[in-house]
KENU-888600 format. One line per 4 residues: number of its first residue (from 1); their letters; for each residue x, y, z of N, C-alpha, C, O. Coordinates in nm, 2 decimals, padded with zeros to 4 digits. Example, Ala and Ser with C-alpha at 12.3 -4.5 7.8 and 13.67 -1.06 7.14 Angstrom:
KENU-888600
1 = AS = 01.32 -00.57 00.78 01.23 -00.45 00.78 01.32 -00.33 00.78 01.42 -00.33 00.85 ~ 01.28 -00.22 00.71 01.37 -00.11 00.71 01.29 00.00 00.79 01.34 00.11 00.80
END
This chain:
KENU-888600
1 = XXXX = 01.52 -01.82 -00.42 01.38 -01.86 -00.40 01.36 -02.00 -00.45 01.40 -02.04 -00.56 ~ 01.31 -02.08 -00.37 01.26 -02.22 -00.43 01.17 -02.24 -00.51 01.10 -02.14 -00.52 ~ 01.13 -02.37 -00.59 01.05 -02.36 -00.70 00.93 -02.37 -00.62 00.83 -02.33 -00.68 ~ 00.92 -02.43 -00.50 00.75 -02.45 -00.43 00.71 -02.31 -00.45 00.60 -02.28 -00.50
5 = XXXX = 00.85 -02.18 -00.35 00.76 -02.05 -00.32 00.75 -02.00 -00.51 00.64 -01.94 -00.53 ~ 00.80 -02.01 -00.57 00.76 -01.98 -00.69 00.64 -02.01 -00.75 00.58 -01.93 -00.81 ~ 00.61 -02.12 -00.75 00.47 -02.15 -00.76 00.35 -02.12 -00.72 00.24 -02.08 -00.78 ~ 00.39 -02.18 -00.54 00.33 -02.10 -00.50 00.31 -01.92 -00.54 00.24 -01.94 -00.64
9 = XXXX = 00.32 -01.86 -00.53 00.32 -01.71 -00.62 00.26 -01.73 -00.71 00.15 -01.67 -00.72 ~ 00.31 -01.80 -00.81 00.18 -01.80 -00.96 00.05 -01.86 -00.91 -00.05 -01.80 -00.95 ~ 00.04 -01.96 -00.83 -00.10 -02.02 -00.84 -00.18 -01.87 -00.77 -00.28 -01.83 -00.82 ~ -00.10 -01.79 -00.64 -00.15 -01.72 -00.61 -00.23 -01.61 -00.67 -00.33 -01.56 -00.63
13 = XXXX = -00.15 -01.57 -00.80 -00.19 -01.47 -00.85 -00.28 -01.48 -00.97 -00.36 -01.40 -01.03 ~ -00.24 -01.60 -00.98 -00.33 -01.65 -01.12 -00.53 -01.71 -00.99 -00.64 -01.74 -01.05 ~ -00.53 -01.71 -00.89 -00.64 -01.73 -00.84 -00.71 -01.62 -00.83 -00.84 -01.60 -00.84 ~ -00.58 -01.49 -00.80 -00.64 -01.35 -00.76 -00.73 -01.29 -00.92 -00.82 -01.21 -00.93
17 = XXXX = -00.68 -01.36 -01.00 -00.67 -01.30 -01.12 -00.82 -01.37 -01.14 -00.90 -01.29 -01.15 ~ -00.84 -01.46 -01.14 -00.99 -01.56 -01.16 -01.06 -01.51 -01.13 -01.16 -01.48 -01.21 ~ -01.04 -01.47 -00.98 -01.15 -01.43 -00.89 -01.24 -01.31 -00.93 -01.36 -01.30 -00.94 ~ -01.14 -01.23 -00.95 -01.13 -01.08 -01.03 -01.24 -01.08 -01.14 -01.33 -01.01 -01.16
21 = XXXX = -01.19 -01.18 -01.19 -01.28 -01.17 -01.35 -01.42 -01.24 -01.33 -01.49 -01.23 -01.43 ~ -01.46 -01.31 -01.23 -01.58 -01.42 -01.20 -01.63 -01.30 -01.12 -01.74 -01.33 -01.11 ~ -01.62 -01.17 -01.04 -01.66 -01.09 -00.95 -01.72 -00.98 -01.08 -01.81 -00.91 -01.06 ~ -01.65 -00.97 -01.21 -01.66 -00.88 -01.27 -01.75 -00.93 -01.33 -01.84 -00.85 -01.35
25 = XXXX = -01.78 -01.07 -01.38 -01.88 -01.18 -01.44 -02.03 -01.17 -01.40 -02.14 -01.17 -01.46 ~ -01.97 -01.17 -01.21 -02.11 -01.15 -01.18 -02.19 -01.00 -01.19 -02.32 -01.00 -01.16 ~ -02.15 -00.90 -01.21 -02.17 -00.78 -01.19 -02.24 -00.75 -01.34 -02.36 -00.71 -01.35 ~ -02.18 -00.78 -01.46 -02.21 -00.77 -01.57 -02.26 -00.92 -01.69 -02.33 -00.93 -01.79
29 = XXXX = -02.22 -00.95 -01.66 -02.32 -01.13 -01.74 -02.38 -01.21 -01.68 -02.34 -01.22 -01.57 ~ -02.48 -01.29 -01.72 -02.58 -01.37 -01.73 -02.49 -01.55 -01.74 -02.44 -01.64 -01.66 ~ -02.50 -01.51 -01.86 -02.38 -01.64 -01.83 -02.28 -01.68 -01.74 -02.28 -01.78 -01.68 ~ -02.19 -01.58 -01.74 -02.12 -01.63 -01.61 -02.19 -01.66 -01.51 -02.16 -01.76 -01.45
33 = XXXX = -02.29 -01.59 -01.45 -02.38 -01.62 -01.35 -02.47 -01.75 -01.35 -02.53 -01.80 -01.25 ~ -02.49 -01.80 -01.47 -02.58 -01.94 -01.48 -02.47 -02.07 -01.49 -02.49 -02.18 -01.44 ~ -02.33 -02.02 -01.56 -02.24 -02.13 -01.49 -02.21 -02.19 -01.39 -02.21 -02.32 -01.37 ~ -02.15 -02.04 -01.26 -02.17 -02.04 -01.19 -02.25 -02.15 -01.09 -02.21 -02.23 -01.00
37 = XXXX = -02.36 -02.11 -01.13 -02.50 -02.22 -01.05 -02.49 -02.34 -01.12 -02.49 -02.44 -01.05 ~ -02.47 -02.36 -01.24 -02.47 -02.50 -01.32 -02.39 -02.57 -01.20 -02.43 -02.65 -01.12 ~ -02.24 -02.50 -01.21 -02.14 -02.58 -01.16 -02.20 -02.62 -01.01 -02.21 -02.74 -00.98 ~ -02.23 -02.52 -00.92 -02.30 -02.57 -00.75 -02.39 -02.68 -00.79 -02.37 -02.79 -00.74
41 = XXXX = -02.48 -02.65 -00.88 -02.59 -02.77 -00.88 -02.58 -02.90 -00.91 -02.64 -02.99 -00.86 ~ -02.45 -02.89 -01.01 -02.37 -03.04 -01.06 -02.31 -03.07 -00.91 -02.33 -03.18 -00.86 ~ -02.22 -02.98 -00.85 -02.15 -03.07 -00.74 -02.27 -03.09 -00.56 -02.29 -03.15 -00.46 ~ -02.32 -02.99 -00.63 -02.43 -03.05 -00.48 -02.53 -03.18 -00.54 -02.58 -03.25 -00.45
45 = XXXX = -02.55 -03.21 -00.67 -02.61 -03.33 -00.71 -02.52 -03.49 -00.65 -02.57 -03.60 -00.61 ~ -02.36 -03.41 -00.65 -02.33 -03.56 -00.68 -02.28 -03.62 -00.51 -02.19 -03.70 -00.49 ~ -02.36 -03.56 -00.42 -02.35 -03.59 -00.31 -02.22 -03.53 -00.21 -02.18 -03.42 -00.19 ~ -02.17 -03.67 -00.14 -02.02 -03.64 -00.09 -01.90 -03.59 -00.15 -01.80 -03.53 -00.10
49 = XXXX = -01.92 -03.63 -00.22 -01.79 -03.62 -00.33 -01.81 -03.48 -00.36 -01.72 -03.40 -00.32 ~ -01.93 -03.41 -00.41 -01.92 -03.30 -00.44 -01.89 -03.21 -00.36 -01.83 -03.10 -00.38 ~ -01.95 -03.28 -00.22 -01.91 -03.15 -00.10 -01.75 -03.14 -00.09 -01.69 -03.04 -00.06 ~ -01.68 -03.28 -00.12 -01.56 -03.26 -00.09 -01.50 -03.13 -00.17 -01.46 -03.03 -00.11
53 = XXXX = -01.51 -03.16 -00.31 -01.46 -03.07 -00.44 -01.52 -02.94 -00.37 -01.43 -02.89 -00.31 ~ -01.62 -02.88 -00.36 -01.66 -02.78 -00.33 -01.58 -02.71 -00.21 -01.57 -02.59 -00.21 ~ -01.53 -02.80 -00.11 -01.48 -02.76 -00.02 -01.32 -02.72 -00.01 -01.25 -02.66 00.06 ~ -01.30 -02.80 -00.15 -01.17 -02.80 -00.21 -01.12 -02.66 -00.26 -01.03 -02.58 -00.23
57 = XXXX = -01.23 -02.64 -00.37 -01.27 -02.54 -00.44 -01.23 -02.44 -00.37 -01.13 -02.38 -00.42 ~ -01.29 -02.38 -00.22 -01.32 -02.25 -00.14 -01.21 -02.26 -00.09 -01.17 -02.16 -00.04 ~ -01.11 -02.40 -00.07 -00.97 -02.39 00.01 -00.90 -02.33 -00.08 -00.80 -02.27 -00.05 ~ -00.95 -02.33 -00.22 -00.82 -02.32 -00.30 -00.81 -02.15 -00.31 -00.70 -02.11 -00.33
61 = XXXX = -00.90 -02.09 -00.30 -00.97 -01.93 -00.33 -00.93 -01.88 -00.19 -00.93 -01.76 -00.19 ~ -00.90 -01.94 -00.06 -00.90 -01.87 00.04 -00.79 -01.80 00.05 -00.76 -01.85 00.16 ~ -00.68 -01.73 00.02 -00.59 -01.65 00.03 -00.64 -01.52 -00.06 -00.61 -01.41 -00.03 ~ -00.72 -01.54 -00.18 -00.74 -01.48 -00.26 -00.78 -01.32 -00.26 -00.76 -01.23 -00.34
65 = XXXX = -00.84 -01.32 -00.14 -00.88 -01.12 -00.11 -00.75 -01.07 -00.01 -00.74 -00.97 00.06 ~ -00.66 -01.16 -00.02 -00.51 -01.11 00.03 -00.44 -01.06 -00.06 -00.38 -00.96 -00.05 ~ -00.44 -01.16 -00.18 -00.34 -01.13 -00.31 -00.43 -01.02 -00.34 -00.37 -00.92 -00.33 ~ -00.53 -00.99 -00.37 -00.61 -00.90 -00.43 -00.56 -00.76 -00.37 -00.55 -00.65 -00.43
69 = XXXX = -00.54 -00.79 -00.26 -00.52 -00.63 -00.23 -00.37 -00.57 -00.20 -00.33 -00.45 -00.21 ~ -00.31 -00.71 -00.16 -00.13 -00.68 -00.21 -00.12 -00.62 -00.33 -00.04 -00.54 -00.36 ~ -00.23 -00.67 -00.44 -00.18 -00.63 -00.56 -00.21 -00.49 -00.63 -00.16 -00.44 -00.73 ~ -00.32 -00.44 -00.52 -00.39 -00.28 -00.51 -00.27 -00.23 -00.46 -00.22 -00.17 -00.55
73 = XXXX = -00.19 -00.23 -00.35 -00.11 -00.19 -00.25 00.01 -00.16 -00.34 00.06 -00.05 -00.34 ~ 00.04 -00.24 -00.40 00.17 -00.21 -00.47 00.14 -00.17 -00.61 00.22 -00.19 -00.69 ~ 00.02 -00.11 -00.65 -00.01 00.00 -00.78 00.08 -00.15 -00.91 00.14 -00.11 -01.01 ~ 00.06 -00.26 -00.90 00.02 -00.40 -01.04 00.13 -00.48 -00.99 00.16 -00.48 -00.87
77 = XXXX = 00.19 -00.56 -01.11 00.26 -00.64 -01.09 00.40 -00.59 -01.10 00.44 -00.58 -01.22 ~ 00.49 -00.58 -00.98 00.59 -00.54 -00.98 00.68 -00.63 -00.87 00.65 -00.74 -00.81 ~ 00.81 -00.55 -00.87 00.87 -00.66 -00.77 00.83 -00.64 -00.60 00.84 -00.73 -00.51 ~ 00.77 -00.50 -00.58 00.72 -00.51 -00.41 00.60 -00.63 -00.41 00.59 -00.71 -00.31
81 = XXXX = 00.52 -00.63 -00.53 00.45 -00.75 -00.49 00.47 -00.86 -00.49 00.39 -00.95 -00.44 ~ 00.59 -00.88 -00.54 00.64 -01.03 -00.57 00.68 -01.06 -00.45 00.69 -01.17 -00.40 ~ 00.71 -00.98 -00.41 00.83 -01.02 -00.24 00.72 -01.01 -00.13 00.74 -01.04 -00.02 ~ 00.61 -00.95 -00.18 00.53 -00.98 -00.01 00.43 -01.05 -00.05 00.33 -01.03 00.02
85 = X = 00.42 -01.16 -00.15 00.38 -01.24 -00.16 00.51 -01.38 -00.08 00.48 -01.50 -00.09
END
């Protein structure tokens, strides 16, 4: 395995992992939820640039309800999920 797909893999799982906890964030805290908007309102303030990052942002999260459910599929982190990642 090369070190790209290796990485790749951790960023993956470590996004699935984010995601996870900001979905659980919003369900149960206040805070996370006013960060949340903090953070939109700072990058929609700062124009282009912001739309860029934001757009960045959502590229980076888009695999993320894939890993999430590879990682349901294979009952945690084991080696079936490592390999169909």
């Amino acid at each position: 395995m090369s070190i790209y797909k290796l990485i790749s893999n951790l960023v993956e799982i470590l996004n699935a992992f984010i995601l996870s906890l900001i979905g659980i964030g919003f369900i149960f805290s206040q805070n996370i939820r006013d960060n949340m908007q903090s953070l939109f309102m700072t990058l929609w303030s700062y124009g282009f640039i912001g739309g860029i990052v934001f757009i960045s942002i959502i590229w980076l999260f888009k695999d993320t309800p894939k890993t999430i459910k590879k990682l349901y599929k294979a009952k945690g982190l084991n080696t079936t999920f490592w390999n169909d990642l």
